[in-house]
N, C-alpha and C positions, 0 to 999 in steps of 0.2 A: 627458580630454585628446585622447585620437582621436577622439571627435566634433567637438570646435574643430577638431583640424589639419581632417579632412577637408571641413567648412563653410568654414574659408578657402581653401584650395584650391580649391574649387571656384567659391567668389568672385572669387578671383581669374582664372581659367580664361575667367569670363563679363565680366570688365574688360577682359581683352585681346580675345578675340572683338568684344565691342562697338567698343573700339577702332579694330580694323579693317573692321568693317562702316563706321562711319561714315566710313573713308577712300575704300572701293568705293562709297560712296552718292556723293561728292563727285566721283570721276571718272565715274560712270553721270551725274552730272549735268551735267559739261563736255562729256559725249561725246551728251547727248543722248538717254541710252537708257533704254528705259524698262525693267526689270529682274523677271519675275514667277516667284513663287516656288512650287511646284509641292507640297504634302503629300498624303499618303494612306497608307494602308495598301496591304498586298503585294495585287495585282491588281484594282485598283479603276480602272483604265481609263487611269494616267498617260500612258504610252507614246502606247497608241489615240489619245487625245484630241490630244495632242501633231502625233502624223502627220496625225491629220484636218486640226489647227489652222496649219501649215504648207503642206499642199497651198493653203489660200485665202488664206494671209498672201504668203508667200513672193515671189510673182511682183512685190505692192508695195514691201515691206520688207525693208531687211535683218535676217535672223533667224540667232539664234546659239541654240545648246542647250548647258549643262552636265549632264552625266547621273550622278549618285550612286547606286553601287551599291557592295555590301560584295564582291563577287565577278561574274566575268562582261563583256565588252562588248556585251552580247546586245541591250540597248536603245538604247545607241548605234550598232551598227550598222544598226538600224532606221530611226533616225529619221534617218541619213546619207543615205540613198536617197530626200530628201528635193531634195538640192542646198546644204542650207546647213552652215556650219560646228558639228560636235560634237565635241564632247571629255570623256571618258568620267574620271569622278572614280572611283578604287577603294578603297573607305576600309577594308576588310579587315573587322577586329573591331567598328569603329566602325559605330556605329549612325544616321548624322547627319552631317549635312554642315555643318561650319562656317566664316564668314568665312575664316579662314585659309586652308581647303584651295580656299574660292573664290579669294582671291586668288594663292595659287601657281598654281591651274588657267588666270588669266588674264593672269599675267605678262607672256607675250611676244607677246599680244594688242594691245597699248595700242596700235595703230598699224589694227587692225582697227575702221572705223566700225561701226556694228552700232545698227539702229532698237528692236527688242527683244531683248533675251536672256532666252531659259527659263529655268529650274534644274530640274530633275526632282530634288528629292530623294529621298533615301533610302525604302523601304518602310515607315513606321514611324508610327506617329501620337504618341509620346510624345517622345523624346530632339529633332527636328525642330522641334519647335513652340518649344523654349527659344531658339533659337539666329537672329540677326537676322544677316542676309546681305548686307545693304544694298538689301534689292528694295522696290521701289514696289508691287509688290501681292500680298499671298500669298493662294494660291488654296488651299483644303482641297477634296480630293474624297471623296468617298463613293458606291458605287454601292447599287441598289434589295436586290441579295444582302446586303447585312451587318447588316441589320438597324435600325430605324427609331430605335431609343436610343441610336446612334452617338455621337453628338455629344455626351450626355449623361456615356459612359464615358471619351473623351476631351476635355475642356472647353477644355483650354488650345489645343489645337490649333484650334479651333472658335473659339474666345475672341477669339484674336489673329488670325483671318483678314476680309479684307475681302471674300471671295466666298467662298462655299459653291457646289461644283457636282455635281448628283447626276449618278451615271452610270450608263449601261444600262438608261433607262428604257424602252428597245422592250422587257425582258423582265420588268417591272414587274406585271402583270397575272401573267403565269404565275408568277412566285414570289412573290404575295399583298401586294408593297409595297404599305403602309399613308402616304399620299402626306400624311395630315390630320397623323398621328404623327410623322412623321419632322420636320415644320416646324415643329410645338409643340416638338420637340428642339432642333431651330436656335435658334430663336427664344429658348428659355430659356438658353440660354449665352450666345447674343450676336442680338441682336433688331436692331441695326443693319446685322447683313449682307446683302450683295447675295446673293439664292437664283439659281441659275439650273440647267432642269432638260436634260438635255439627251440625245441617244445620238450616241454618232460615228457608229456604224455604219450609221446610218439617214440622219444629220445633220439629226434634229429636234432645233431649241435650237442648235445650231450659230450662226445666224445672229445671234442673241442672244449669243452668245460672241465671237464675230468683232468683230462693233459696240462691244462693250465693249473690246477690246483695241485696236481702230482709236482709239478716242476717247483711249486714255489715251496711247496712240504719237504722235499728232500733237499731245494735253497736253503731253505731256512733252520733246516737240522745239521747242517754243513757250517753255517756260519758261525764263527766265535762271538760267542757270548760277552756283551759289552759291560 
């Protein structure tokens, strides 16, 4: 009997999430905005990538960040010193950030235009991946330190992403990233994702990131509102 109660529970926990994901897809879609959702594991370059990918977006678009962390506004303050609007999710115990706590984070926003908004999820590759937030594109990162089976030991995160983007490939060579392995890894979980390799810190692959977010920002400002 505690196996059942806890399996409906948790059914039901992901009924209401989806719920309200689909209600935030429906105002991201009146409002025009195109929504990207950030995964990875603790230090795999979310933040970096973010600051880098603001400095070049920023001056055209309007850009908004949601930042999920259990503790801390350490990356929210970061990414403020950017010019655009952030607002720091603290989910405590929680491991994951889901629709609900996006839509309390965005409540008294709805009068904010905004051409894309971030999510920086949570550090985490497992609890993350279950949870649909209403974004148009989830990005999984991974950098060249963690090992090229990644994607393999986390599937679903991998599974369910429309990009894969490898990070810190400027130090690729000196920590022996295996570049053939790590895409036979992609590849076999989900073979239709977009790979893209990139370093912020260098901003090789940067401009391949850029283009893909321009394209799907003026997609998504284009299409009728459902």
């Amino acid at each position: 009997m505690t196996k059942m109660r806890v399996v409906a529970i948790a059914r039901n926990l992901m009924v209401k999430n989806d719920a309200i994901a689909e209600r935030l897809r429906e105002r991201f879609a009146r409002n025009g905005t195109l929504v990207v959702n950030l995964l990875s594991s603790p230090g795999s370059g979310k933040t970096t990538l973010l600051q880098a990918t603001l400095e070049r977006l920023a001056a055209r678009y309007r850009a908004a960040v949601l930042v999920g962390d259990q503790a801390t506004e350490n990356d929210a303050m970061r990414l403020a010193r950017s010019g655009v609007a952030v607002r720091q999710i603290t989910t405590g115990a929680e491991c994951r950030l889901d629709a609900d706590m996006v839509a309390t984070a965005l409540a008294d926003w709805e009068e904010r235009p905004c051409d894309v908004l971030f999510i920086e999820n949570v550090g985490n590759l497992i609890c993350p991946a279950e949870y649909d937030l209403g974004e148009d594109l989830r990005v999984v990162l991974f950098s060249v330190t963690e090992g090229e089976d990644k994607p393999l030991k986390y599937p679903l995160a991998f599974n369910t992403s429309h990009v894969v983007v490898v990070t810190k490939t400027d130090i690729a060579a000196a920590v022996g990233y295996d570049r053939d392995a790590a895409t036979t890894s992609i590849r076999q979980v989900n073979p239709q994702a977009r790979i893209i390799e990139l370093s912020a810190r260098t901003g090789v692959g940067m401009d391949e990131w850029s283009s893909l977010l321009e394209e799907r920002i003026r997609a998504k400002s284009l299409a009728p509102a459902k």
